[in-house]
PLY file of the C-alpha trace (Angstrom):
ply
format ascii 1.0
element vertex 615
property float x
property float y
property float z
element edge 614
property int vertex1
property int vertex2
end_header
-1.77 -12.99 17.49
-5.41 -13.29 19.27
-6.99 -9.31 19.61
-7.67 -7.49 23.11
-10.65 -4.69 23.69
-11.13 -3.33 26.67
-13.85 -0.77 27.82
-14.95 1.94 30.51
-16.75 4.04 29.82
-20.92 5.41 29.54
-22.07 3.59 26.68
-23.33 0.24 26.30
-19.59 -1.61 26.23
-21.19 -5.42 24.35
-21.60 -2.65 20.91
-17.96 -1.25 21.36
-16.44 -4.28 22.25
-17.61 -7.05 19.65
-17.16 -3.97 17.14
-13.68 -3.86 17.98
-13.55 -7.70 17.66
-14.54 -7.51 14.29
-11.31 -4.76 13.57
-9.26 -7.27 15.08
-10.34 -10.53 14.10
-7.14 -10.43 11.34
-5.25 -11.13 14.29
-7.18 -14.70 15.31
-10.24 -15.89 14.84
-10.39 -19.46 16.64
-13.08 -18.18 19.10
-13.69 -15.53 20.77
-15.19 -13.97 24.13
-16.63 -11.17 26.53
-17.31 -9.97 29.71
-19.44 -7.57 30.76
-19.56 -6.11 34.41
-23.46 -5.90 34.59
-25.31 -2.80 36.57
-26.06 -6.07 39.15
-23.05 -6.13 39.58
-22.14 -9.62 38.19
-19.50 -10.55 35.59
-21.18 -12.35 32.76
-19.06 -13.68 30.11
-20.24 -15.28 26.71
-17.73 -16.95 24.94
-17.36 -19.25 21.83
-15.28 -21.18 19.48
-15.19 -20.10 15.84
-15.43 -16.46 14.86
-17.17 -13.24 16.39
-20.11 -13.65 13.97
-20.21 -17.14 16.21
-19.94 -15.39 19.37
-22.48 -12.60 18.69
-25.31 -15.13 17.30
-24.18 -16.55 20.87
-25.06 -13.59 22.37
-28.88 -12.86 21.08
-31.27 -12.66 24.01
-28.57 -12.88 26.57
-28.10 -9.68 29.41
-25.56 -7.91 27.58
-26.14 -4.44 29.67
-23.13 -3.03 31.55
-20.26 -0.23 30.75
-17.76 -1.74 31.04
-16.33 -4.60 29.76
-13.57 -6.87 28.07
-13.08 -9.13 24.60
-10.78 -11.35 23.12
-10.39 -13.13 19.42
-8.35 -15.86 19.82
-5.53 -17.51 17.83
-4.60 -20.56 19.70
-1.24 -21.47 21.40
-2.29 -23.27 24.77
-4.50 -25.82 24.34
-7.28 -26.54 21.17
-9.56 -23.70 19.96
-12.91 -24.61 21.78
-15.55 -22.93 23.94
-13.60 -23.70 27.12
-10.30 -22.50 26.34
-11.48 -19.02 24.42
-10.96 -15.94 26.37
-12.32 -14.53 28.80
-10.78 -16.59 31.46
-12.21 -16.70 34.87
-10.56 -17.22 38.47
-11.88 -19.86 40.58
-14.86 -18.22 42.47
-15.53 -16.25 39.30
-14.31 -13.19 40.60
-11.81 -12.32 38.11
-11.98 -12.14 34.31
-9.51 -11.95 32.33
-8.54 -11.48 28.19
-4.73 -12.33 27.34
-2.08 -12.16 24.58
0.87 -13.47 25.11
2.61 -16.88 26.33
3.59 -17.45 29.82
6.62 -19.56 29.67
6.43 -20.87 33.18
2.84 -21.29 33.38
3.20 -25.40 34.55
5.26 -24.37 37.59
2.85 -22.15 38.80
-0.28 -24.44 37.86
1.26 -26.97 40.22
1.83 -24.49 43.21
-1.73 -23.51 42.86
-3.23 -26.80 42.71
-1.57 -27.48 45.97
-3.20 -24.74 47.04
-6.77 -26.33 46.28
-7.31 -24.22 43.00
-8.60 -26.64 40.13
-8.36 -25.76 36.31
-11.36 -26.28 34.00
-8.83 -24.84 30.58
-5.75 -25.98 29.21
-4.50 -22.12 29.33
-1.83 -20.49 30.67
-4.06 -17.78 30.86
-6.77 -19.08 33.54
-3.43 -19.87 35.67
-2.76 -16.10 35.63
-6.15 -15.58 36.37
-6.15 -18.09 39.50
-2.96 -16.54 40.75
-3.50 -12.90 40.90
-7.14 -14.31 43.11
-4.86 -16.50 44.92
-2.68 -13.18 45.27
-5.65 -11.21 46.52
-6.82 -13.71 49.14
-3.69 -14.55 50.54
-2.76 -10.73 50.86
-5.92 -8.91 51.40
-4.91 -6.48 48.78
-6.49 -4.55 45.32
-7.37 -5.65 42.03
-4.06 -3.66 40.65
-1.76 -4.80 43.55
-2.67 -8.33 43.21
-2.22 -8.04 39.15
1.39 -6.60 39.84
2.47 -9.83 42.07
1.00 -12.03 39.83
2.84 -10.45 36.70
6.20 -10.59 38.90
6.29 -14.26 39.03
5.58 -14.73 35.24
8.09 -15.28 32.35
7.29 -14.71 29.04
5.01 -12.69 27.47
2.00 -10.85 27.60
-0.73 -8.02 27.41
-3.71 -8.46 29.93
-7.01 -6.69 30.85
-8.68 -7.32 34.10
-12.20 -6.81 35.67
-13.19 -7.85 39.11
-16.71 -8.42 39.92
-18.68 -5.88 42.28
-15.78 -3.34 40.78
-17.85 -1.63 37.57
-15.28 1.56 37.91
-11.47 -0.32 37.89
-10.06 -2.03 35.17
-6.57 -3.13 35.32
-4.08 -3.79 31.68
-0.32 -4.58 31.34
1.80 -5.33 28.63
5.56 -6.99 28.28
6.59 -8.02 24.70
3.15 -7.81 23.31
1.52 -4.83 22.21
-1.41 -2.79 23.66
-2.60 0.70 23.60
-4.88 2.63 25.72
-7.28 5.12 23.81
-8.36 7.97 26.03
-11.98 9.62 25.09
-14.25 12.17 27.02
-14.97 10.31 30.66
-14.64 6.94 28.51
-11.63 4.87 28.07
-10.62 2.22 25.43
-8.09 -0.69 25.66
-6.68 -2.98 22.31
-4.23 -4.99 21.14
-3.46 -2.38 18.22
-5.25 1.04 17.48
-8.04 -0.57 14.93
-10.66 -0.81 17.42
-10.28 2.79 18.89
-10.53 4.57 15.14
-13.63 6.91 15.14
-14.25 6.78 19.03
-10.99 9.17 19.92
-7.84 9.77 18.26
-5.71 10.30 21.74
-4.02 7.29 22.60
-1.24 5.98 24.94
0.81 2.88 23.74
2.08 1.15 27.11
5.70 0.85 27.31
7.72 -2.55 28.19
7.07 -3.46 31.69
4.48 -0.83 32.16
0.92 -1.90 34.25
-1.91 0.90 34.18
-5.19 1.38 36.21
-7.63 2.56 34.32
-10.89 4.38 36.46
-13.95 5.70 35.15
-13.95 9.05 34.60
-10.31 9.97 35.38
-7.18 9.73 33.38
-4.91 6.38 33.58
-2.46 5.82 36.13
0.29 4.25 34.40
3.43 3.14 36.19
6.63 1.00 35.87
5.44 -2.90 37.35
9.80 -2.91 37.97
9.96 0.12 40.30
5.94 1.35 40.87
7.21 4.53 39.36
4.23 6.74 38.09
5.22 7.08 34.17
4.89 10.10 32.03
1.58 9.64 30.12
2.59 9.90 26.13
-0.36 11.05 24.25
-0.09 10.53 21.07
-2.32 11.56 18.15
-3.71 8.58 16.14
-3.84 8.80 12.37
-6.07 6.19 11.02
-9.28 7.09 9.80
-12.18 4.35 9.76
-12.31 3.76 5.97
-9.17 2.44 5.94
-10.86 -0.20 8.35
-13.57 -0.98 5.60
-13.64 -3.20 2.35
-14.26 0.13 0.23
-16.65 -1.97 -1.85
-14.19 -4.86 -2.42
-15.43 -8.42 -1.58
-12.19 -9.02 0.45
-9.63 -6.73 1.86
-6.74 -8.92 0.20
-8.61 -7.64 -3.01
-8.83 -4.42 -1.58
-5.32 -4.32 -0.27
-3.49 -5.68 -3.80
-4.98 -2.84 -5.82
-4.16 -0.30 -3.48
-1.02 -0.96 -3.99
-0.79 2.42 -6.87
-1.55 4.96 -4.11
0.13 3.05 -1.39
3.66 2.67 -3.25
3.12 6.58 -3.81
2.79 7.12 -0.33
5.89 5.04 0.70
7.84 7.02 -2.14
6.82 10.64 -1.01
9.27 13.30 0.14
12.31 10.80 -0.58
13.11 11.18 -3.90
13.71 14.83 -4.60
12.46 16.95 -7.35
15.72 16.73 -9.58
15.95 12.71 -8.82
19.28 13.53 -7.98
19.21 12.18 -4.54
17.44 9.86 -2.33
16.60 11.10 1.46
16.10 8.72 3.80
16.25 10.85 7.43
16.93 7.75 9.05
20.07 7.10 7.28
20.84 10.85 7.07
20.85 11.55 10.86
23.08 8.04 10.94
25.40 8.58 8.04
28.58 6.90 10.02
26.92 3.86 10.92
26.28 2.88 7.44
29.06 4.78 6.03
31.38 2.36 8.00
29.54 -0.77 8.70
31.42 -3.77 8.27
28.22 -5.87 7.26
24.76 -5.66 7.21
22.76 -8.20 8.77
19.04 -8.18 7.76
16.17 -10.27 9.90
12.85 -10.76 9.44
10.36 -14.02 9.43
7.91 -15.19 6.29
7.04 -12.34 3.12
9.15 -9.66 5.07
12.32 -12.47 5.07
11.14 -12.78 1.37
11.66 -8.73 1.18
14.86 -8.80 2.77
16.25 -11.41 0.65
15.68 -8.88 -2.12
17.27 -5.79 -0.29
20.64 -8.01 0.23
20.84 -7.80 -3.68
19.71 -4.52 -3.77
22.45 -3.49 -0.92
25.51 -5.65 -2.07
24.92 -4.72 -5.73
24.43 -0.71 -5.39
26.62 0.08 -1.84
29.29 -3.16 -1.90
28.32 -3.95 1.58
28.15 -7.48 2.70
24.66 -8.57 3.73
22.93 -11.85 5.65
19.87 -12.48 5.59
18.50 -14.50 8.89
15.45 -16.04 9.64
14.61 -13.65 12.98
13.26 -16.95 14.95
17.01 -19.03 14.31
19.09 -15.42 14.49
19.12 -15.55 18.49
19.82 -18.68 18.66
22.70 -18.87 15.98
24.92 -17.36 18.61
25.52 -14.67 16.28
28.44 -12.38 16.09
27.68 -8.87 16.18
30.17 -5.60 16.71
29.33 -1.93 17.15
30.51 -1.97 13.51
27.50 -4.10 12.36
24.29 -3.00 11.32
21.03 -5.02 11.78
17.86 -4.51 9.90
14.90 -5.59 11.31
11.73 -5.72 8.61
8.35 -6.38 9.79
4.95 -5.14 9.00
3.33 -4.78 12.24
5.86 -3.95 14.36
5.37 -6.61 16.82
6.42 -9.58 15.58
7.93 -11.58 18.23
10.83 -12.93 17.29
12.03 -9.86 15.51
12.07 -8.17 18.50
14.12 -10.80 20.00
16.49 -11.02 17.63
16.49 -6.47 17.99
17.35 -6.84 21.46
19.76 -9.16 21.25
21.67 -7.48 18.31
20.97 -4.31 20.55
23.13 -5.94 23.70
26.13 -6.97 21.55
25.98 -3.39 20.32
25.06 -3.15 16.61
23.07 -0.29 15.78
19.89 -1.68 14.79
17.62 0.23 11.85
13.84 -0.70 11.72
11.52 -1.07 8.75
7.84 -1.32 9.66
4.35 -0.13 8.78
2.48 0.18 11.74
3.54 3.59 13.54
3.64 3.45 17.08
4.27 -0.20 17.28
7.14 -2.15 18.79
9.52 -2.40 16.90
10.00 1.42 15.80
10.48 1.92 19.71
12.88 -0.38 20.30
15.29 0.47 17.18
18.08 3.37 16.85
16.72 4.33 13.60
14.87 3.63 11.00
12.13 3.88 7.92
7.98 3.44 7.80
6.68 1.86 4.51
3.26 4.39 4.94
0.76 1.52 3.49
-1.52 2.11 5.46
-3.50 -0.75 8.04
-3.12 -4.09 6.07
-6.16 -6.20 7.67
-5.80 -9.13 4.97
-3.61 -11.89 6.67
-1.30 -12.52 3.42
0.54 -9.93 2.63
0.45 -7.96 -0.18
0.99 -3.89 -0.17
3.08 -4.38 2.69
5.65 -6.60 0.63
5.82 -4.28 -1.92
6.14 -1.47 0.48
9.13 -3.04 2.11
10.65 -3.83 -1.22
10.29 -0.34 -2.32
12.12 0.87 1.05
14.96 -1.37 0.82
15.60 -0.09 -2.77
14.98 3.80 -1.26
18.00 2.72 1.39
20.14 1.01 -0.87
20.17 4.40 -3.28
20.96 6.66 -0.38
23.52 4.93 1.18
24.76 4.40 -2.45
24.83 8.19 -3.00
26.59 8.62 0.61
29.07 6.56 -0.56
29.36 7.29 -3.88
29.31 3.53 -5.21
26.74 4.17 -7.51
27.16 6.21 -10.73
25.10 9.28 -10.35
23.72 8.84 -13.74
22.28 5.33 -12.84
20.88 6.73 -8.88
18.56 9.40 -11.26
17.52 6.61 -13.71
16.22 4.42 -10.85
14.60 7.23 -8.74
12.69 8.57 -11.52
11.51 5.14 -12.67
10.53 4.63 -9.09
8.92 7.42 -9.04
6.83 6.22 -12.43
6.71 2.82 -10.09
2.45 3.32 -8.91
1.53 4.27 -12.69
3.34 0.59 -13.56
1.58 -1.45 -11.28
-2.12 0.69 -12.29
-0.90 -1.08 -15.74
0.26 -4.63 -14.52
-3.17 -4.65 -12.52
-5.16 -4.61 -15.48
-4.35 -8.12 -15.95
-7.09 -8.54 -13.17
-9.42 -10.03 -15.40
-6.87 -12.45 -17.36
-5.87 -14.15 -14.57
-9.23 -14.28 -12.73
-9.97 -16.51 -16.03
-7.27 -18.56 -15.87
-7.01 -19.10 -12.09
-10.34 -21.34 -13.00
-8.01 -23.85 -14.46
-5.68 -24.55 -11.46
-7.96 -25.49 -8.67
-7.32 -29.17 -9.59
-3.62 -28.47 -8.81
-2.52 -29.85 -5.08
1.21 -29.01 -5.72
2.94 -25.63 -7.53
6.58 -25.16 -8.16
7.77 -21.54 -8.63
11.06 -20.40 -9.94
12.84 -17.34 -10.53
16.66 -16.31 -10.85
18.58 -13.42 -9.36
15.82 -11.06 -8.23
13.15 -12.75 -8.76
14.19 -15.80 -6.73
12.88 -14.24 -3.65
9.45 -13.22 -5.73
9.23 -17.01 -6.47
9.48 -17.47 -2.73
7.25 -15.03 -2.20
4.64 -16.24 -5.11
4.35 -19.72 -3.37
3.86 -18.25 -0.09
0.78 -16.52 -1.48
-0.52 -19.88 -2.81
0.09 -22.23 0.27
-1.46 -19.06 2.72
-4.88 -19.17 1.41
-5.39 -21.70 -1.07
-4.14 -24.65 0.92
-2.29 -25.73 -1.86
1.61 -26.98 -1.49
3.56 -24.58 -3.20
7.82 -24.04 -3.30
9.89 -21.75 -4.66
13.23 -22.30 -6.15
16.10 -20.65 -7.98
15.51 -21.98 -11.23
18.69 -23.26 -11.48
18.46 -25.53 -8.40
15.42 -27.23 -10.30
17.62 -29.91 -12.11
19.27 -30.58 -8.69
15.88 -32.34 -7.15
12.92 -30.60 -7.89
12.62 -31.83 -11.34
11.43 -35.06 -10.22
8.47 -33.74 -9.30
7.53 -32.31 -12.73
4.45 -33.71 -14.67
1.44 -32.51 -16.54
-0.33 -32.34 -13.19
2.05 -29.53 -10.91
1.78 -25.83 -12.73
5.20 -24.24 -12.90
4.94 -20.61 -12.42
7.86 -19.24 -13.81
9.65 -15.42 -13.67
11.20 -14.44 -16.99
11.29 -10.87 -17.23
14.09 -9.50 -19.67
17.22 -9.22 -17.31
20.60 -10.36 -17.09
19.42 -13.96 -16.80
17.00 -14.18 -19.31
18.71 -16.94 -21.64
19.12 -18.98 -18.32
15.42 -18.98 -17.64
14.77 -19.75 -21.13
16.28 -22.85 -20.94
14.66 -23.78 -17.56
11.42 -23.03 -19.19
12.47 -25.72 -21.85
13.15 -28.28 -19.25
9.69 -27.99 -17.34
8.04 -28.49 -20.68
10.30 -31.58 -21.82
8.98 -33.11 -18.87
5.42 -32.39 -19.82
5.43 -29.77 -16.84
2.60 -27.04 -17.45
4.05 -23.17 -17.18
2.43 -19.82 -16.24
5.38 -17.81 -17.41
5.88 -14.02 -16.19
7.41 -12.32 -19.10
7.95 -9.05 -20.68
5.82 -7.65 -23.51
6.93 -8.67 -26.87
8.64 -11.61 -25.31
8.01 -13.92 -27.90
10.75 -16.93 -27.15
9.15 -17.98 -23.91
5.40 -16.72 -25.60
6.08 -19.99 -28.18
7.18 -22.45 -24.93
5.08 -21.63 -22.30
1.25 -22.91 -21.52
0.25 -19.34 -20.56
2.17 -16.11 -20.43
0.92 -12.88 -18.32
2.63 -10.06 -20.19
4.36 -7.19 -17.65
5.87 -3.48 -18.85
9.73 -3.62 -18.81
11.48 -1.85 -15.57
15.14 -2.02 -14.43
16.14 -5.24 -13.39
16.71 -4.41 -9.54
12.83 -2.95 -9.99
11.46 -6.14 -11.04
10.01 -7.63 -7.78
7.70 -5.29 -7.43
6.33 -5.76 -10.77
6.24 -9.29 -11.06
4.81 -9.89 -7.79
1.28 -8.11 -8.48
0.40 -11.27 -10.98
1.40 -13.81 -8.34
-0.51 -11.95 -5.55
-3.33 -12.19 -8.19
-3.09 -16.12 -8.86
-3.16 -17.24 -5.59
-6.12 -14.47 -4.61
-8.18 -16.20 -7.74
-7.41 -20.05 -7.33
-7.96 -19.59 -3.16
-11.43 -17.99 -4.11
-12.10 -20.65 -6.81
-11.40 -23.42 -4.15
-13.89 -21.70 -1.42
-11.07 -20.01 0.88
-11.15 -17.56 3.43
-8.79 -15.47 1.83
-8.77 -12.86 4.51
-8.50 -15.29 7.28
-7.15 -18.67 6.19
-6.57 -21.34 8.84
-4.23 -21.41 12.16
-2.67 -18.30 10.55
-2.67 -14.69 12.32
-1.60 -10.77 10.98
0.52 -10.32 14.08
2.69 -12.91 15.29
3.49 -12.38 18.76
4.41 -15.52 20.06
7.49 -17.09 19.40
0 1
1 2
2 3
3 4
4 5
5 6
6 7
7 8
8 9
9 10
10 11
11 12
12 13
13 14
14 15
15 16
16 17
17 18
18 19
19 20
20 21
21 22
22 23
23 24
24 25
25 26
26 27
27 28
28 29
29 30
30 31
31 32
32 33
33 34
34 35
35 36
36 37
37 38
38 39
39 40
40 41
41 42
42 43
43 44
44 45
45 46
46 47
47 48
48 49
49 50
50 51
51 52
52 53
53 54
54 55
55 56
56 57
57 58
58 59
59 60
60 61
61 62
62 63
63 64
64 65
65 66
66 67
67 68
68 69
69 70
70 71
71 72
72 73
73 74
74 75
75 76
76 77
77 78
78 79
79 80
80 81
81 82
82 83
83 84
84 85
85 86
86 87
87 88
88 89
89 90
90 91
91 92
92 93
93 94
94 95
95 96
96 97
97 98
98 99
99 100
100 101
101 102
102 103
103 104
104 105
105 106
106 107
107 108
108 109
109 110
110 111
111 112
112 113
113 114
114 115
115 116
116 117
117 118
118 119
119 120
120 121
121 122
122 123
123 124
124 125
125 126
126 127
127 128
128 129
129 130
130 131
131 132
132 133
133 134
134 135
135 136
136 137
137 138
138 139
139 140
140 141
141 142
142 143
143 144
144 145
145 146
146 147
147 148
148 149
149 150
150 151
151 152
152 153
153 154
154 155
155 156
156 157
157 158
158 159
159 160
160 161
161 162
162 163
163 164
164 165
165 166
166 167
167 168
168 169
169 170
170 171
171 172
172 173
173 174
174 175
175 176
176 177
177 178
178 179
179 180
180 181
181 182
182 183
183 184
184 185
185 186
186 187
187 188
188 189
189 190
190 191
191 192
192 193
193 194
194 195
195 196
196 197
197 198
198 199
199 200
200 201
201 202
202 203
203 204
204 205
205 206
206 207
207 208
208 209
209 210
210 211
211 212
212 213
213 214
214 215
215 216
216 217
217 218
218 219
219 220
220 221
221 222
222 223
223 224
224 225
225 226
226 227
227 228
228 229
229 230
230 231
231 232
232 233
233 234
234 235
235 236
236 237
237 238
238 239
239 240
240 241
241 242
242 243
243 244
244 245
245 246
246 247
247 248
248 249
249 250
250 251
251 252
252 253
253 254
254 255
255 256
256 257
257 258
258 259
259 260
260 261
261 262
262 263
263 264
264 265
265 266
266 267
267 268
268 269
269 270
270 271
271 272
272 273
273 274
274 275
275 276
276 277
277 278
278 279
279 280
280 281
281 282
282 283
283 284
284 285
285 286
286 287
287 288
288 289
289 290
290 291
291 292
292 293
293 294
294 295
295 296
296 297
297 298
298 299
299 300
300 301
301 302
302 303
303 304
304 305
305 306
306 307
307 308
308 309
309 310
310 311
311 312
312 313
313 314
314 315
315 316
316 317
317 318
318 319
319 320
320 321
321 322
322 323
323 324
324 325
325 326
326 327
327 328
328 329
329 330
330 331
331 332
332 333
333 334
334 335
335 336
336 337
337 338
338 339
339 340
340 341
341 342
342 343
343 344
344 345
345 346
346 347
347 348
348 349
349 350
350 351
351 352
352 353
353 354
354 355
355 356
356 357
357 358
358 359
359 360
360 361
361 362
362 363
363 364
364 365
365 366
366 367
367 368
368 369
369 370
370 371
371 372
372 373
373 374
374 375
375 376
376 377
377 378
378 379
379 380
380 381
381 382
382 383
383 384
384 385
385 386
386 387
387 388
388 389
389 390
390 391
391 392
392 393
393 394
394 395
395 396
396 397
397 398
398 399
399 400
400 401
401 402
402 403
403 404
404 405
405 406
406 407
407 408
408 409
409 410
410 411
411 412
412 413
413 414
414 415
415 416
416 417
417 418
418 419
419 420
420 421
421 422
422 423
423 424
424 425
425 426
426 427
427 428
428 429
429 430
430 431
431 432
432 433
433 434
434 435
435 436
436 437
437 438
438 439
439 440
440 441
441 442
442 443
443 444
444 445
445 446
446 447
447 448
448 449
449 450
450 451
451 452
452 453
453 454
454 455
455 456
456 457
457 458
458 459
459 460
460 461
461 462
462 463
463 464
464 465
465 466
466 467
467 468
468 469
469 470
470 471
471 472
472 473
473 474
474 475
475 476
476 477
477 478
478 479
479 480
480 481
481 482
482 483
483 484
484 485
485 486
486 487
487 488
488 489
489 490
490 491
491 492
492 493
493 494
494 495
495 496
496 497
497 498
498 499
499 500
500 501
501 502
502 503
503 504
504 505
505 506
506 507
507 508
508 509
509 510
510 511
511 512
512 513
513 514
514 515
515 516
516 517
517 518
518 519
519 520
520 521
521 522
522 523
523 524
524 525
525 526
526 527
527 528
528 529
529 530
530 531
531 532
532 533
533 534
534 535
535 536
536 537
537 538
538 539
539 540
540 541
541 542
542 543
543 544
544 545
545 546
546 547
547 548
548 549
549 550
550 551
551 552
552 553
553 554
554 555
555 556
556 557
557 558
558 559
559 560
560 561
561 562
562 563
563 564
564 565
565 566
566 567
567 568
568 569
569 570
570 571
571 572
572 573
573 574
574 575
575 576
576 577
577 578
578 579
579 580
580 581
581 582
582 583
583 584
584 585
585 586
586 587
587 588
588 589
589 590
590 591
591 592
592 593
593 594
594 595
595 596
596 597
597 598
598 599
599 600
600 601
601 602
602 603
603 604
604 605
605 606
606 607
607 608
608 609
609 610
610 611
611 612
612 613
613 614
């Protein structure tokens, strides 16, 4: 959550910075801010609540020259999104400015000390109290801008990623990160600084991802000095080489990037399945199962952890796993999992899913699986991120950036992964007739030609989305499978239509739910042709003896629940395990349709953020 870019460089930095804003505004979008070190000398800083349109109408007429600069899109955690609390954040004499993601736990302690110390507070942030300490730092010892940065970071707890200018300093800019990402783009005699590579596509494609604990000065014209805050050890600069090109960063003529994003989904399900089926379909090649055979060959249990539509995934790849390789399988929320007191062995294996790789409480719950010595396997999207560096092993989904805050691509992408692992460690342990592992990988393989067809329903359901904007509560069920995809479905509608939506095993309906049923709450119900088709049947009958309304999923041909149900969106038949990635298109579709009929921001829906790095 919230979005850092830094600059230092020879161009005007205002362009490069709110330009980078934009990139990351998926990742808040409650105000926003910049400084700019002016050729006067002076910081100025413009800053705003609302969104960087906001901040840039802000910004007309105002001296926006300089080279160097920093910006910050905010999603809030201390204190109400308003002009005072966005980012930049300033030190006491103005001296300092400062951009910040992150949460510093012991922020009140140190407020306290300072204000004994004369310093007063205009924000409710914990970041202006960094801000005021690493000045306080600076008076008190007579020191630099990057010595002053590493006291101040040594009395924090908690979390963050910083940039820092100094007035009268135009040439030093100072970053840091500890369990929030940030990556440092280096370009010829110009430098870059973000919260994630977005911002830095088409400017360089060299770039440095700080490691945990790691503080870098960053000088015009020279290379970054990047060192360990622990020890002041100078670290090994990593460059890495950044592929992402810029129109992956556009709309590509959609009118949203959710819209964008769900009917990508053909050619981004074919890039998750390439190279690991092979040619025969006799085998499914994970590397990051092969190179760890024993762990999974001899895991007691598998404990899978994630938070919100990746928890939804997982829930699916416990069936998938249990079903295909007879291993046992939890599925934990990644925010209660550390503090479940959880008992882990080195015979235990932990997956941790997660689109961007950063997701706070994942990466808690990695580390602390980590210390009680489980070997931990990561499935993620974003390469470079967090989470792939602080795993043993583990799998990228290859969907490319997804800007639009609910998920889409990426859920299918993890979905597809989890049903790629499940067949491999299937065929390492030979729990899974061979006959059936070639059935499945070939109709994955067919999987992106499927959903081309299913997303031809485009059209239908824009129609009949028209009819549910009246609605103010959903109820979505599924069985087996498809339970999770109900989950999932009504996490698509509450995300960015507002509207209160649950999901339910159908048969836990009767035991509560039911009550709720009337002509005025849709049921969106799952009913492909599986092994619990009769059961749905009759739950189908019992929403509509209670004058319920039902958007049924179904199979083509499905005539029983055609005859029962309100309206029916017809899907091509797959395997059973296969289903949640089919039926999930028309749901992604529904709630894209009604939030767009009801006025939404479907890309950026309120207090929500892409990358949730704050616990």
């Amino acid at each position: 959550m919230c979005g850092i870019v830094g600059y230092l460089g020879n161009k005007r930095a205002f362009d490069i910075l709110v330009g980078g804003l934009h990139r990351l505004e998926y990742r808040g979008y409650d105000s926003a801010g910049v400084a700019l070190e002016a050729l006067d000398g002076q910081v100025n800083i413009y800053k705003s609540h609302g969104k960087v349109d906001d901040l840039e109408a802000l910004c007309a007429g105002k001296n926006l020259d300089g080279t160097m600069g920093i910006a910050h899109t905010r999603w809030a955690t201390h204190g109400e999104p308003n002009d005072i609390n966005a980012h930049p954040q300033v030190s006491q004499t103005g001296r300092l400015a400062i951009v910040h993601n992150g949460t510093i736990e012991n922020y009140r302690v140190l407020k306290e000390t300072l204000e004994k110390c004369g310093y007063t507070f205009k924000s409710e942030t914990d970041t202006e109290v960094l801000a005021q300490l690493i000045e306080y730092i600076m008076l008190t010892n007579d020191c630099g801008l990057l010595d002053a940065v590493k006291g101040a970071l040594r009395q924090v707890d908690g979390a963050y990623a910083i940039a820092v200018i100094e007035r009268g300093n135009p040439d030093v800019m100072v970053v840091a990160k500890q369990s929030s990402p940030l990556v440092i783009g280096i370009g010829a005699d110009e430098t870059f600084v973000a919260s994630d590579a977005t911002p830095i596509v088409g400017y360089t494609d060299k770039v440095v991802y700080l490691r945990e604990g790691e503080i870098a000065e960053l000088r015009r014209g020279m290379p970054p000095m990047v060192q360990s805050l622990d020890t002041d050890k100078p670290s090994e600069l990593d460059v890495e080489t950044l592929e992402m090109s810029i129109a992956e960063m556009e709309k590509g003529g959609y009118d949203t990037f959710m819209l964008k994003e769900i009917f990508q989904q053909p050619d981004t399900l074919t890039d998750c399945l390439r190279g690991r089926i092979t040619s025969d379909f006799r085998h499914v090649v994970l590397s990051g199962v092969m190179l760890n055979r024993d762990k999974f060959l001899h895991a007691n249990r598998i404990v899978i952890v994630a938070c919100g539509t990746s928890w939804h995934a997982g829930l699916i790849g416990k069936r998938l796993i249990q079903e295909m390789c007879r291993i046992p399988v939890e599925v934990e929320y990644a925010s209660e999992f550390r503090y479940g007191s959880p008992y882990l062995t080195d015979k235990d294996v932990v997956i941790a899913i997660s689109q961007s790789g950063e997701t706070a409480d994942t990466l808690a719950a990695i580390k602390l699986a980590r210390e009680k010595g489980a070997f931990v396997y990561g499935i993620c999207n974003v390469v470079g991120s967090s989470i792939p560096r602080n795993t043993d092993s583990g799998t990228y989904i290859h969907v490319g950036p997804e800007i639009g805050v609910a998920s889409t691509k990426a859920f299918t992408g993890q979905v597809t992964v989890l049903t790629l692992l499940a067949l491999c460690i299937a065929g390492l342990k030979g729990t899974l007739p061979q006959e059936q592992i070639e059935t499945l990988a070939r109709k994955l393989q067919e999987m992106p030609d499927i959903v081309r067809e299913v997303l031809k329903l485009d059209s239908t359901i824009k129609e009949m989305a028209r009819i549910f904007t009246f609605a103010r509560n959903f109820l979505y069920l599924g069985r087996g499978y498809n339970y999770p995809t109900a989950l999932e479905g009504a996490l698509k509608l509450k995300e960015i239509s507002y509207i209160h939506a649950e999901g339910y095993p159908a048969a836990e309906m009767k035991h509560g739910p039911i009550a709720l049923i009337d002509n005025d709450m849709p049921s969106v119900i799952i009913a492909p042709h599986d092994s619990l088709y009769d059961k749905i049947v009759s739950n189908v009958q019992q929403v509509k003896a209670r004058g319920g309304i039902v958007v049924a999923i179904i199979n083509r041909g499905n005539d029983a629940i055609k005859d029962l149900a309100n309206y029916c969106l017809e899907i091509p038949e797959v395997p059973e395990c296969l289903t949640p990635i089919v039926t999930s298109i028309p749901l992604q579709l529904l709630a894209y349709y009604v939030a767009i009929y009801k006025g939404r921001d479907v890309d950026k829906p309120r207090n929500l953020a892409k990358s949730v790095t704050v616990e």
